[in-house]
matplotlib code that plots the C-alpha trace (Angstrom):
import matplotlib.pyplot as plt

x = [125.6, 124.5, 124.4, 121.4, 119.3, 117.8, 114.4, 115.7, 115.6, 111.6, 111.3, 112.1, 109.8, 106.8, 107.9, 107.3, 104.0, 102.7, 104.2, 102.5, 99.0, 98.6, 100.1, 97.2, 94.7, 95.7, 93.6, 90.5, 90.2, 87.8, 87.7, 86.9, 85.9, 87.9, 90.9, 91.7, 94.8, 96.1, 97.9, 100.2, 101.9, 102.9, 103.0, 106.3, 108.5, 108.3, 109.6, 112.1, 113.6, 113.9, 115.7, 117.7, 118.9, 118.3, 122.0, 122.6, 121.7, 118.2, 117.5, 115.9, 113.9, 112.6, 111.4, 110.2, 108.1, 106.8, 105.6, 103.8, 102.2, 101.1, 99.8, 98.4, 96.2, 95.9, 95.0, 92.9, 90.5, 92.6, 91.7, 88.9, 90.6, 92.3, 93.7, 96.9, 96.9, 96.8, 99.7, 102.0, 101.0, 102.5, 105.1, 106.1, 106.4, 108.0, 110.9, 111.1, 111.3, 114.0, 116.4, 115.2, 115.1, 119.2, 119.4, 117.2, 119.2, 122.5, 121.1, 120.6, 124.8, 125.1, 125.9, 123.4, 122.4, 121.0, 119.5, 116.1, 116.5, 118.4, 115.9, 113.0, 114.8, 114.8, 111.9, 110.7, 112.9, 111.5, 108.4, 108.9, 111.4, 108.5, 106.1, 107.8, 108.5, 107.3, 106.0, 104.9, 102.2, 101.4, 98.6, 99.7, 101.3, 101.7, 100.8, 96.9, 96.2, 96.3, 93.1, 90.7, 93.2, 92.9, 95.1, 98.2, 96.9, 97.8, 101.1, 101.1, 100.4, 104.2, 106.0, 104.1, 102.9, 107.0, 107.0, 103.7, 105.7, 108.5, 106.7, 104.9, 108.3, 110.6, 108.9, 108.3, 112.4, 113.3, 111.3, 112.5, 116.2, 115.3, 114.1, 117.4, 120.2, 118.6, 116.1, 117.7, 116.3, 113.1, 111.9, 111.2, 114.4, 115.4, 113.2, 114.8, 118.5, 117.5, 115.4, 116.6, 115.7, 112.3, 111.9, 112.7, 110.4, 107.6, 107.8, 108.2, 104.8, 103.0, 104.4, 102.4, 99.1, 99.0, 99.8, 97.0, 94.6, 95.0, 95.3, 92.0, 90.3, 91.7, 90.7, 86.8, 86.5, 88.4, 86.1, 86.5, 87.0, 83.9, 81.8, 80.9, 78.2, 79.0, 76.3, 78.3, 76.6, 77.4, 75.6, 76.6, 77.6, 80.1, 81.8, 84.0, 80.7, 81.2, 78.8, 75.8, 73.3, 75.5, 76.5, 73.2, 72.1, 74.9, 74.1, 70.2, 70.8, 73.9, 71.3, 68.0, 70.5, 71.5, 68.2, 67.2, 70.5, 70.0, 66.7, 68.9, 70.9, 74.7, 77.4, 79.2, 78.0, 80.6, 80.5, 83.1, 85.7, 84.9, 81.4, 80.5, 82.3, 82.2, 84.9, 83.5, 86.4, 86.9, 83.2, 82.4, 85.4, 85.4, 82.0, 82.4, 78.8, 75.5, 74.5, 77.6, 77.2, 73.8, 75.0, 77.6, 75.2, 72.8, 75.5, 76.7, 72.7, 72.2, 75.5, 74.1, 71.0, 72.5, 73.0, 76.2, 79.6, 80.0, 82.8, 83.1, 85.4, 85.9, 88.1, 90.3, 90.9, 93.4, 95.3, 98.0, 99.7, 98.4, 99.3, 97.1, 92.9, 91.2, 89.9, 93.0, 92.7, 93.5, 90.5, 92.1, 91.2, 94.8, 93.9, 95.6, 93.7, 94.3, 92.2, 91.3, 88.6, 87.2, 85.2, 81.7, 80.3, 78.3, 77.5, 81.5, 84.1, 86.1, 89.7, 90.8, 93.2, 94.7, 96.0, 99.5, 100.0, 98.8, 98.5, 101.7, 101.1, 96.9, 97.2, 100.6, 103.6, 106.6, 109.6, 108.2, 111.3, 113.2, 110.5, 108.4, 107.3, 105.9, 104.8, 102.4, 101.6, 99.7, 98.0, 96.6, 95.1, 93.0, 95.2, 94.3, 97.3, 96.6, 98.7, 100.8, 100.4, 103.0, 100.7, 99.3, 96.5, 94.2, 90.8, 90.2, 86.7, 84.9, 86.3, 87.0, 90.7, 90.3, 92.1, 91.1, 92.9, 91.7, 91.0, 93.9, 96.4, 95.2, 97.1, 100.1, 101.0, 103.1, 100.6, 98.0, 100.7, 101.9, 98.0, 97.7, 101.3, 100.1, 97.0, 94.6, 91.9, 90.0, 90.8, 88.8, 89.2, 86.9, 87.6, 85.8, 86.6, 83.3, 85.3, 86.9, 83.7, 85.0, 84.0, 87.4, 89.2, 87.2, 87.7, 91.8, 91.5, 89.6, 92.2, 94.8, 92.9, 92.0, 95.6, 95.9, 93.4, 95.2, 98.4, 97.6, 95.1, 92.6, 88.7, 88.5, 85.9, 85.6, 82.6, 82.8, 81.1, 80.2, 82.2, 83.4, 81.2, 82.1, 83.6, 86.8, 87.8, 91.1, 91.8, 90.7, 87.2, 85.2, 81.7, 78.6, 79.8, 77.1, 76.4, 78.8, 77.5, 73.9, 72.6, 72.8, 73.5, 74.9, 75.3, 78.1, 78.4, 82.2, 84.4, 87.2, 90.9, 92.5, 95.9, 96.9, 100.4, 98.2, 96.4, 99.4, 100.8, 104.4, 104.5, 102.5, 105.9, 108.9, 107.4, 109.4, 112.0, 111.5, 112.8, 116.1, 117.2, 116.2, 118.5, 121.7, 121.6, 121.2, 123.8, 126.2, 125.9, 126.4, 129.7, 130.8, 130.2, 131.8, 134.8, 135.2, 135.3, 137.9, 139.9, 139.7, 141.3, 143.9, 144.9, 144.2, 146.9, 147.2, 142.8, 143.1, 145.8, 143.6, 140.5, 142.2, 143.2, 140.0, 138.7, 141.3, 141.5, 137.6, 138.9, 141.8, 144.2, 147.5, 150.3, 148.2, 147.2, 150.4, 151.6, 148.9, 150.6, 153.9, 152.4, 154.7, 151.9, 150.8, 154.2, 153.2, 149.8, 150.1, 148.9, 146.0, 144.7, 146.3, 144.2]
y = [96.1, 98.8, 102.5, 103.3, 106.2, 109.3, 106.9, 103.8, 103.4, 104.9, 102.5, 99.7, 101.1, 100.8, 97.1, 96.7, 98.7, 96.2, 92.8, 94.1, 95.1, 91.2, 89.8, 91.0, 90.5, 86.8, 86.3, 87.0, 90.9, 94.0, 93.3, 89.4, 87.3, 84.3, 86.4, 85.8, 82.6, 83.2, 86.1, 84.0, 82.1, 85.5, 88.7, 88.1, 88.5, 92.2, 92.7, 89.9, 91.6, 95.0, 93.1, 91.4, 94.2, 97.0, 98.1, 96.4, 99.8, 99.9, 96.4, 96.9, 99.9, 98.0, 95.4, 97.6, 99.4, 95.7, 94.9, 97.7, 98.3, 94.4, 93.8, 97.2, 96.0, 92.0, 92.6, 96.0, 94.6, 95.1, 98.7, 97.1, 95.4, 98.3, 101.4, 100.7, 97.0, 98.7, 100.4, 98.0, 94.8, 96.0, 98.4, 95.0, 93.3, 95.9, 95.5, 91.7, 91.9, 95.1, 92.0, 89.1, 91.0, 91.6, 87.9, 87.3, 89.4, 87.0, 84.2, 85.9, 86.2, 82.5, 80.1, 80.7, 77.2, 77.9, 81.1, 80.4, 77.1, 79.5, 82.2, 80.0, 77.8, 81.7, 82.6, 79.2, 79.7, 83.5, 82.0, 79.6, 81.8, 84.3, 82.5, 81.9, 83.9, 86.8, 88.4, 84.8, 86.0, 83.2, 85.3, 85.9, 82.5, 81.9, 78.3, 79.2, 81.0, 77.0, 75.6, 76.4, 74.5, 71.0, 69.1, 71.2, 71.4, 67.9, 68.5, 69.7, 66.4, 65.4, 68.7, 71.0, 74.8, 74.7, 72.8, 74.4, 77.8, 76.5, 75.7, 78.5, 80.5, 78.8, 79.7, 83.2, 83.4, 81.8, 84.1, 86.9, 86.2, 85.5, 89.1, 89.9, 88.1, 86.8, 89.4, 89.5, 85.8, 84.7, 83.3, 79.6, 79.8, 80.6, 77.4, 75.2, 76.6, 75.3, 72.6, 70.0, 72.6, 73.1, 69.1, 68.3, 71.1, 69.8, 66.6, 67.4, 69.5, 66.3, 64.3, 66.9, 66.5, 63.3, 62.9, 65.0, 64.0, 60.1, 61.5, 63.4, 60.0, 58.2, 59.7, 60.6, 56.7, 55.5, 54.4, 56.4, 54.2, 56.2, 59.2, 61.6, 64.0, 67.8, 70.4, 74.2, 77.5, 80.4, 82.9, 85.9, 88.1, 90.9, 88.9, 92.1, 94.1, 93.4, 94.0, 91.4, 92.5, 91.4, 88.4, 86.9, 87.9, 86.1, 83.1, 82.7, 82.9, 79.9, 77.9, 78.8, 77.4, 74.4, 73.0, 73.1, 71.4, 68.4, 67.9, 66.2, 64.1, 65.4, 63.4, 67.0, 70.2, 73.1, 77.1, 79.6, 81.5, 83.3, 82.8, 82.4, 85.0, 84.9, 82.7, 79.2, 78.2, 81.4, 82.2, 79.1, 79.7, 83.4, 84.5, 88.0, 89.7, 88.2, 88.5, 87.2, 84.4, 83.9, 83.4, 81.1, 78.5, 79.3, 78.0, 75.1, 74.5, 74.2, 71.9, 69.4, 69.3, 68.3, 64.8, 65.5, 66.9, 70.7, 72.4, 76.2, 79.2, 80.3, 82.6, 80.9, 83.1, 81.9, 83.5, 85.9, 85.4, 82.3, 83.6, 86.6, 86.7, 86.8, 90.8, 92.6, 95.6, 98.2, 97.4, 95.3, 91.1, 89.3, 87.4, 86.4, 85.2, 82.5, 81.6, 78.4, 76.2, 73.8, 70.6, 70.3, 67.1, 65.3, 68.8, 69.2, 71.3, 67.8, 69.4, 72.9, 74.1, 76.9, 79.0, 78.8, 81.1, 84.7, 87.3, 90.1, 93.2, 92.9, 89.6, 89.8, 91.9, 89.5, 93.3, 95.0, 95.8, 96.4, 98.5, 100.1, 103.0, 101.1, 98.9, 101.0, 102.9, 99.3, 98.9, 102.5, 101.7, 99.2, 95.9, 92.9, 90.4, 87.0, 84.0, 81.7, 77.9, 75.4, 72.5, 70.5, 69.5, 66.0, 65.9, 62.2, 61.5, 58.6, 57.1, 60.4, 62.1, 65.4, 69.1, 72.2, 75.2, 79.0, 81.3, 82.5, 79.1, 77.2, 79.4, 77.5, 74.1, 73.1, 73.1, 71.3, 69.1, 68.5, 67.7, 64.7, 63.7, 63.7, 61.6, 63.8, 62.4, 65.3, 68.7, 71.4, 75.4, 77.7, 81.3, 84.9, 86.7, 89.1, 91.8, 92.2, 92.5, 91.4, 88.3, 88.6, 88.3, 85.3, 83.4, 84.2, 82.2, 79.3, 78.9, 78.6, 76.4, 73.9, 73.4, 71.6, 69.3, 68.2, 68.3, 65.5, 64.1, 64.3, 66.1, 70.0, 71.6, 75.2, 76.8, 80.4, 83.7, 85.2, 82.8, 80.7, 77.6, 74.5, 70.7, 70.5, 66.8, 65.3, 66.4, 70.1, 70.4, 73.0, 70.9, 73.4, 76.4, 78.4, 81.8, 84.2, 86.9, 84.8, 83.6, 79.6, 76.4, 73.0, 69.7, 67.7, 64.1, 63.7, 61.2, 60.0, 58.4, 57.0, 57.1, 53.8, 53.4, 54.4, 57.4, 59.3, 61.6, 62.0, 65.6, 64.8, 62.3, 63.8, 67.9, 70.4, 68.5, 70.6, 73.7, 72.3, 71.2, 74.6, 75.7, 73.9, 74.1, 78.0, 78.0, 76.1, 78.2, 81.2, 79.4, 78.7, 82.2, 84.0, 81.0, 81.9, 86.0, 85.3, 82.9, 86.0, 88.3, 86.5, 85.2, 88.4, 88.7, 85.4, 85.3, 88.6, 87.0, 83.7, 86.0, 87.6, 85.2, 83.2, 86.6, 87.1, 84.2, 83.8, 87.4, 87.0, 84.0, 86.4, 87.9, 89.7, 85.9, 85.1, 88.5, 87.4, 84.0, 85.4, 86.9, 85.7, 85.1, 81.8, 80.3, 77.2, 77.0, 74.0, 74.3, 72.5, 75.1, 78.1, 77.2]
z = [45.6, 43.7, 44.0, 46.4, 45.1, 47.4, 46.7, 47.6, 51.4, 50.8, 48.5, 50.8, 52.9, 51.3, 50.1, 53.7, 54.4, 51.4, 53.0, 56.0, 54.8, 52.5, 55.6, 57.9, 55.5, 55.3, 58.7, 59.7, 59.8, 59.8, 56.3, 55.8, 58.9, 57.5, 56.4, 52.8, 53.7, 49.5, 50.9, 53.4, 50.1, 48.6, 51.4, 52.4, 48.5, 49.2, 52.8, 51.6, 49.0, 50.7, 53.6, 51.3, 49.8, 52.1, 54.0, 57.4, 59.6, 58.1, 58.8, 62.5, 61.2, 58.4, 61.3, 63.7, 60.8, 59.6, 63.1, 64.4, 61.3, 60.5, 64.2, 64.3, 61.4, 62.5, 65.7, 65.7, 68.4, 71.1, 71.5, 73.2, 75.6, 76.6, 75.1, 75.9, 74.5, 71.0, 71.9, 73.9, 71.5, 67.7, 70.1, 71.3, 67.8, 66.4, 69.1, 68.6, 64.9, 65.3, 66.7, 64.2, 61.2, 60.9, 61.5, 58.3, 56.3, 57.8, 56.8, 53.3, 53.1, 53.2, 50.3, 47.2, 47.1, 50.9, 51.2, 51.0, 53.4, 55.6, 55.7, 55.9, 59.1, 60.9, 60.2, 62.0, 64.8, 65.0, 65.3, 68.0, 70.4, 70.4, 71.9, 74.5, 78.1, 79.1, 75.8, 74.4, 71.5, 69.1, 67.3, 63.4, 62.7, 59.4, 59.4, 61.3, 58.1, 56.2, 59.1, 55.9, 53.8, 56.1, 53.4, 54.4, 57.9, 59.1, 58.7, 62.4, 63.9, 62.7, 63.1, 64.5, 63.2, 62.4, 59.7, 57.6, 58.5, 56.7, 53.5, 52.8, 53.8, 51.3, 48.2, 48.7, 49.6, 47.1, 44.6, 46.2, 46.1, 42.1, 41.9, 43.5, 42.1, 38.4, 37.5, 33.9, 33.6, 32.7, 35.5, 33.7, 33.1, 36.3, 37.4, 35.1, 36.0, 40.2, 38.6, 41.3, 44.4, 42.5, 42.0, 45.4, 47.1, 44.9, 45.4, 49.9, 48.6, 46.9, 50.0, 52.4, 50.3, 50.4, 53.8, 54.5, 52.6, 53.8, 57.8, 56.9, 55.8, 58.5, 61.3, 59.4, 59.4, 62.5, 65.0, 68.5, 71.7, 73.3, 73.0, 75.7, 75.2, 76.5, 77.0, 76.3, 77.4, 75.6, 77.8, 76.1, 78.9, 79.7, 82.5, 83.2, 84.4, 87.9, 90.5, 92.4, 90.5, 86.9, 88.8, 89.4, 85.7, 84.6, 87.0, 86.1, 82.2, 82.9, 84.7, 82.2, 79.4, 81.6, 82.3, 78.5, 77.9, 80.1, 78.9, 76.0, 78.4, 78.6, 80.4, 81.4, 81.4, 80.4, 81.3, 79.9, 81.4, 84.9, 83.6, 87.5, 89.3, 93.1, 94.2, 95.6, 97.2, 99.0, 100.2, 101.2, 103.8, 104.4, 103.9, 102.9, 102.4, 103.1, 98.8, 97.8, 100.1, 99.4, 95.8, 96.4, 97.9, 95.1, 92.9, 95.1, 95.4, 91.8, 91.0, 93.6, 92.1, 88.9, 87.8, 85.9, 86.6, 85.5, 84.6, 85.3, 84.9, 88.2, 90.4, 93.2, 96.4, 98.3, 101.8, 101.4, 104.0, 106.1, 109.6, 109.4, 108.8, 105.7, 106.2, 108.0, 110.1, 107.3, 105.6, 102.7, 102.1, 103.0, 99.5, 96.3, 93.3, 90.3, 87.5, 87.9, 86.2, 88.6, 88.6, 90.8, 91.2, 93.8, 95.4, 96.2, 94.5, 93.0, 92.1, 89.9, 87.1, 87.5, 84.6, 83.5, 81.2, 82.0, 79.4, 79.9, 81.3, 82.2, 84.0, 85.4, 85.4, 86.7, 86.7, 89.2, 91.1, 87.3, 86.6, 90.0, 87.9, 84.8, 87.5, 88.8, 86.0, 84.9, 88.3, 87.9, 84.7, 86.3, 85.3, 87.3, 88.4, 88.9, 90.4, 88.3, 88.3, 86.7, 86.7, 84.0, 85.2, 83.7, 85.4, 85.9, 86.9, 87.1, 83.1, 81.9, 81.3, 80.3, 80.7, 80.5, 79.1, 80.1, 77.1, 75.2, 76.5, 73.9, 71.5, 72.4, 72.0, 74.6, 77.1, 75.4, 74.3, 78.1, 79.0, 76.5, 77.5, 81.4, 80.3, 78.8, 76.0, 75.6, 75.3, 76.7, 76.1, 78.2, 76.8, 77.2, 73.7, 74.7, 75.7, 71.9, 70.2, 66.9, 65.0, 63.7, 67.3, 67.7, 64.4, 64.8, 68.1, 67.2, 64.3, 66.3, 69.0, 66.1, 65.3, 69.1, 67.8, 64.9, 66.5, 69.5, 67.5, 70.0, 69.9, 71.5, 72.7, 73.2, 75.4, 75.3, 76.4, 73.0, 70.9, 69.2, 71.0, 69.0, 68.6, 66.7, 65.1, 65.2, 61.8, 62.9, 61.4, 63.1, 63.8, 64.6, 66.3, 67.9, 66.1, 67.5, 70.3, 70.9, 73.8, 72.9, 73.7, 72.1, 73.1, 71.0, 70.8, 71.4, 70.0, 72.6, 71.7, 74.2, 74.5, 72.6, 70.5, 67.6, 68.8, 69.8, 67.4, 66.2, 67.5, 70.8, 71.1, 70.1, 70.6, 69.1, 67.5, 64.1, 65.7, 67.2, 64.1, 62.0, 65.7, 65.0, 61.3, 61.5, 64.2, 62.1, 59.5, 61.7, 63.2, 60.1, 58.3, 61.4, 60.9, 56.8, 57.6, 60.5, 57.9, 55.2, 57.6, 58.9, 55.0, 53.3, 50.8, 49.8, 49.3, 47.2, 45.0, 44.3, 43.9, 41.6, 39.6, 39.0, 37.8, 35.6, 33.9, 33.2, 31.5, 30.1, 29.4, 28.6, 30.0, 32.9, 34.2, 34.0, 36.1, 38.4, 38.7, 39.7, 42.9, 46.1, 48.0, 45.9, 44.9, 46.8, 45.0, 42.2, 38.7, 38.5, 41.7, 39.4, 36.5]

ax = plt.figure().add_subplot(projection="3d")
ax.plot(x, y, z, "-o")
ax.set_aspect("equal")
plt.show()
């Protein structure tokens, strides 16, 4: 390595503030409402070649510095969720890219021929470990940035986001390590010295565009089993603003935009998230106020009257503790609550989802006893927890299979995966993005929505507060979205697959198989490297002999190879291995 100047570990630095900067600007932003996705095939050479060459104690700091400053940028709108979000969300990133980044400069000490595969297989494991647990965040995938670039897209109905992520990761290390190790070539040269790696990433390349652009003409032409039509209301309303008076606002807008809708003859009607807020199953058991009652049957009253099923955002309220009353003595309800999306129909509540996967630290806080202080600190600033479901839930009513994830669970694919796998044809996503206020926040989470589409091969539909209302094909086109932050509504005529041998993806089959090979190939090469170093220690004198040697006699073919050869510790070693 050599000499590190007083402007070196600076210099690094900025390498990184750059990568970080094109990296945010690769998605829809403050500054483009599409994001400019060019950017995702190049951002990463400078934050590769710092950590590359950077020393091994300023690894995490060059990580923690990449992700608080890139989601700082990317996701700028959640100041408006809450002033802390801003803080804990790139705070959080930061600390999971502290731990992955030494791991990427690891895989940078294996073989030559393997860097950039080994780089590129982390960086597709770093992608899948964090969205999962606690702290799951799949916002800023590098493979959302390619939904405006449909031919590369489709590649997710065989491997997932994993596999996109891996080629538009190996490139930009392998250009990096070039900067690194053969900056005195030209870099044709360079191309034509790896010509084979270059031929056969090329020619996986040409196999991906074609693959996508025949997957994009099959499913345009393929004839659906059925169609359902689906009336969405995007009612445009802060759903957060609580109170009666917002309630029934809320309510008589929902309904003014439902009548107008049926007029054009839906076979389901679809609300966003919470976009009725008084919880049905809880007031019609436990009346709690004469207004909010009144509303509740006002509700229940309207979904009789309609001739189709309607599917709702809706709080659940459930008993506490079932052996005392709803309203205890101390003033508080005995009630827990989940957010659920439930089914009316025939004037009856027919079943309910409730949400899975809750968003950390504002919907639910699972350390509570780890961390009573912190704990409490997030109740006081007005943080709401909800109750956890592990269902995966498929609606089935009357010929209709159909599941519904709540706002921000469509991000990852597991769980629309599991829905389709459990029956589903159709893929619903009620959402309330209102709060952000940002065209941006909305566009970075229909992206990633649209990639469940392509991945099950199945039609989504999203009906939101503010945005984005809109149909998304099995090959991920985005089919009339309602004009963000309007009062609107659109009925789409849905095409349904069913689940036939043909109509089931390779990834809604096998799941995340992509990733568990990038896992034991990384891990081998981990075992091995940690193998080699032991092997090195234990055989020290004889390896600094034989290192020697084939040094020397590249150099020099005299009387200092042959001093070399006289060394005791490689007597035993035969001529052809001396030479």
């Amino acid at each position: 390595m050599k000499k590190r100047k007083i402007y070196t570990l600076p210099f690094e630095i900025l390498l990184v503030l750059i990568s970080a900067f094109m990296y945010a600007l690769a998605f829809p932003s403050f500054i483009n409402d599409t994001g400019y996705p060019i950017f995702a095939f190049f951002s990463f050479i400078p934050l590769l070649y710092a950590v590359n060459t950077t020393k091994w104690k300023y690894t995490p700091l060059l990580g923690l510095i990449f992700g608080v400053v890139y989601l700082g940028i990317f996701n700028y709108w959640l100041s408006t969720f809450h002033p802390l979000a801003i803080v804990i969300g790139p705070v959080a990133k930061g600390i999971q890219l502290f731990f992955f980044f030494p791991l990427l400069k690891l895989s940078y000490s294996f073989p030559k021929k393997y860097k950039a595969i080994s780089q590129s297989l982390c960086y597709v494991l770093y992608s899948y470990i964090v969205q999962q647990g606690f702290l799951a965040y799949a916002y800023g995938s590098l493979a959302s940035t390619t939904i405006n670039l449909p031919i590369i897209a489709q590649l997710a109905s065989l491997t997932g986001m994993w596999g996109i992520s891996f080629l538009l990761f190996l490139p930009q290390s392998f250009i990096a390590n070039y900067l690194i190790d053969n900056n005195h070539l030209i870099f044709s040269k360079y191309l034509e010295k790896k010509k084979e790696a270059v031929l056969l990433y090329l020619f996986l390349f040409l196999c991906v565009l074609i693959y996508g652009y025949s997957s994009i003409n099959y499913w345009k032409y393929k004839i659906p089993d059925k169609y359902v039509k689906i009336a969405t209301i995007q009612h445009n309303a802060d759903t957060w603003k609580g109170g009666y008076s917002q309630y029934k606002s809320n309510f008589e807008t929902l309904t003014d935009l439902t009548n107008k809708a049926m007029e054009v003859d839906p076979d389901l009607v679809m609300w966003s998230e919470t976009a009725f807020v008084p919880s049905v199953a809880w007031h019609t058991k436990y009346p709690s106020s004469e207004r909010t009652s009144k509303l509740v049957d006002d509700f229940i009253s309207f979904g009789s009257q309609l001739e189709v099923p309607l599917v709702t955002g809706n709080v659940e309220g459930v008993l506490k503790d079932n052996g005392q009353p709803p309203f205890l003595n101390s003033g508080e309800w005995n009630r827990d609550d989940y957010n659920t999306i439930i089914l009316f129909a025939e004037g009856e509540l027919k079943d309910t989802y409730r949400k899975q996967h809750l968003v950390p630290f504002t919907e639910y806080f699972p350390y509570e006893e780890q961390f009573p202080r912190f704990y409490q600190f997030l109740k006081s600033n007005d943080y709401h927890w909800w109750l956890q479901s592990d269902v995966s839930k498929v609606f089935d009513y009357e010929d209709l299979k159909f599941s519904t994830s709540i706002c921000f669970e469509d991000i990852f694919s597991d769980i629309s995966r599991e829905f389709v796998k459990n029956g589903s044809t159709l893929l619903l996503n009620l959402s309330n993005d209102s709060w952000s206020k940002s065209i941006a926040a909305e566009q970075q989470h229909m992206y990633l929505g649209a990639f469940r589409a392509i991945e099950n091969r199945k039609s989504v539909v999203r009906s939101t507060n503010s945005g984005i209302t809109c149909l998304i094909t099995a090959w991920g086109e985005v089919i009339e979205p309602i004009t963000t932050f309007t009062t609107d509504y659109k009925v789409y005529n849905v095409p349904i697959y069913e689940n036939t041998k043909e109509n089931v993806s390779f990834y809604t089959k096998h799941g995340d198989y992509f990733v568990y090979i990038s896992f034991l190939i990384v891990f081998a090469n981990i075992i091995y490297r940690i193998a080699h170093f032991i092997y090195l220690k234990t055989n020290k004198h004889k390896n600094i002999s034989i290192e020697n040697i084939e040094v020397k006699t590249k150099k020099r073919r005299n009387y200092k190879t042959r001093k070399y050869l006289k060394d005791p510790g490689i007597k035993n070693i035969s001529k052809k291995n001396r030479i």
